[in-house]
N, C-alpha and C positions, 0 to 999 in steps of 0.2 A: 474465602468468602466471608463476609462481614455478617452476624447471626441475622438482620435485616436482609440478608438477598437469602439466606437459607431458607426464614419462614416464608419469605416471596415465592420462591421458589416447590415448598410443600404445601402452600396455600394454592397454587395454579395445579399443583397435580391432585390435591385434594378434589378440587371442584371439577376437574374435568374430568377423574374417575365417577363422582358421583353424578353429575349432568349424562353419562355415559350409563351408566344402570339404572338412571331415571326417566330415560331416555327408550329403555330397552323394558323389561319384565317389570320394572321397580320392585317396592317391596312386596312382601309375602312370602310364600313356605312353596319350592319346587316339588313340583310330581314328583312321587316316587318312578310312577313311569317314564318321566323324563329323564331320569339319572341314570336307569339300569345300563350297566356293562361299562359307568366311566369311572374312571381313578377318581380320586382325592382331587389331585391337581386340575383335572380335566372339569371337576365342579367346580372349584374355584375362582378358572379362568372363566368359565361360561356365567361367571357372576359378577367378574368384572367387565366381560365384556359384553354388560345387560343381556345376555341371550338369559338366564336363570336369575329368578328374583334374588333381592339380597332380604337379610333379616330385618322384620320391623324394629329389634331393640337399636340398631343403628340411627335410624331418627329418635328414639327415647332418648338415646343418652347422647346424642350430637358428635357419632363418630363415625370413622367408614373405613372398611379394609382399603387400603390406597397399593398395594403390592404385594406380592406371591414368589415364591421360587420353591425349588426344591427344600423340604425341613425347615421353612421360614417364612413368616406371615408378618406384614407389618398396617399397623391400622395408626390414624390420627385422629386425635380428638382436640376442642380445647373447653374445659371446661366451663358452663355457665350460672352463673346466680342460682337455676331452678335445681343444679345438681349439688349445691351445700347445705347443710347439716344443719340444726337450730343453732349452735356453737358459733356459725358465722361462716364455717371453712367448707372445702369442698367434701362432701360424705365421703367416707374411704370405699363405698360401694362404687363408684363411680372409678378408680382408681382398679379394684379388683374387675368390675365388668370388662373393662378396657382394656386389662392383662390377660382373662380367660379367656376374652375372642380372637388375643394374638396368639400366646400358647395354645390353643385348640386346633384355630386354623393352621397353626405352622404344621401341629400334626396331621390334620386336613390334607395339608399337601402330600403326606405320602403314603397313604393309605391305597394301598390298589382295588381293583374293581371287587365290588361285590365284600368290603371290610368296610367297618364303621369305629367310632370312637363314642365314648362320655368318659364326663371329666371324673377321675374315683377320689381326687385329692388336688388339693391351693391352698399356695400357701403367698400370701402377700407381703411385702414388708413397704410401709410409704416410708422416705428417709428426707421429702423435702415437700414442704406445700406447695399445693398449685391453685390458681387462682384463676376467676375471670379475664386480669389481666395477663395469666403468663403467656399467652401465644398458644400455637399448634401445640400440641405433645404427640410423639410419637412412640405407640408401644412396638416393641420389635420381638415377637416370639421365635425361637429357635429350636428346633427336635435334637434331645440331647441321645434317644435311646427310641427306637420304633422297633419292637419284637410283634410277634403273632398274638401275644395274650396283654401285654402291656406297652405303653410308650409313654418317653416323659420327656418334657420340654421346661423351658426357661424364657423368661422374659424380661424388659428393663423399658419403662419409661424414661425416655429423654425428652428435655427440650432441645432446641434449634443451637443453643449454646453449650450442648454436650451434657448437658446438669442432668444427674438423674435423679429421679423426683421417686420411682418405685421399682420393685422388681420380685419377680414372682417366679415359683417352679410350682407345675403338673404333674400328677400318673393321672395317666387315662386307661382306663379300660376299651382292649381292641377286641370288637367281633364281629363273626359274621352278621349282613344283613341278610334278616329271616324272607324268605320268600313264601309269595303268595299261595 
């Protein structure tokens, strides 16, 4: 495939994901009542598949989770004019946000019922600029280590052209969610 039918191609699942969750709950912050007794994954899917709101920072920062699987979360963004820096370039905040919502969610996915995460440590590296013009980016987080007290993931911005523009590793802190 030619890097034109690839961005074709993740620009049509970008927007039908998110016409699908905007569609469904849109944004906002799910029940806690809503979630009791589901896994990781089981949140995830119920956020792609607008049944559970997704998060407001995804219209901030103009990206969206676009796919899920087991230890693996992938989100696309591409960045705009409003997310650069006075220097002219894209803020490297834009760059880590969009690698912590992959690696999180990849650990997201496999957290069983009634466990949670936050992030205890990111560590970012940008190794290429990204631009208004560069297309879609896709960040791809992947769970290297999910134990009972810690988990830790990895992640790699590409483009459509394989270029990787950043990439980033997590420890998250796992625990129980406290009940009422």
């Amino acid at each position: 495939m030619t890097v034109e039918e690839i961005q074709a191609q993740w620009n049509a699942q970008y927007e039908a994901v998110v016409a699908r969750m905007n569609a469904g709950a849109g944004a906002g912050l799910a029940n806690p009542a809503d979630i009791v007794g589901m896994t990781g994954m089981q949140q995830m899917q119920a956020m792609l598949d607008g049944k559970l709101p997704y998060p407001h920072i995804a219209d901030t920062m103009d990206f969206s989770l676009v796919e899920i699987g087991e230890g693996r979360a992938i989100f696309q963004g591409q960045p705009q004019l409003k997310h650069y820096n006075p220097l002219g370039s894209v803020h490297g905040g834009w760059y880590a946000t969009l690698l912590d919502s992959a690696v999180g969610c990849a650990v997201h996915t496999v957290m069983p019922a009634g466990r949670a995460y936050t992030t205890a440590e990111l560590s970012v590296n940008i190794v290429r600029a990204a631009s208004h013009k560069s297309g879609p980016l896709r960040a791809i987080g992947t769970v290297v280590h999910a134990g009972r007290q810690l988990a830790t993931a990895e992640g790699r911005i590409v483009g459509a052209d394989g270029k990787l523009y950043a990439h980033a590793t997590t420890t998250c802190l796992v625990f129980e969610v406290p009940s009422k």
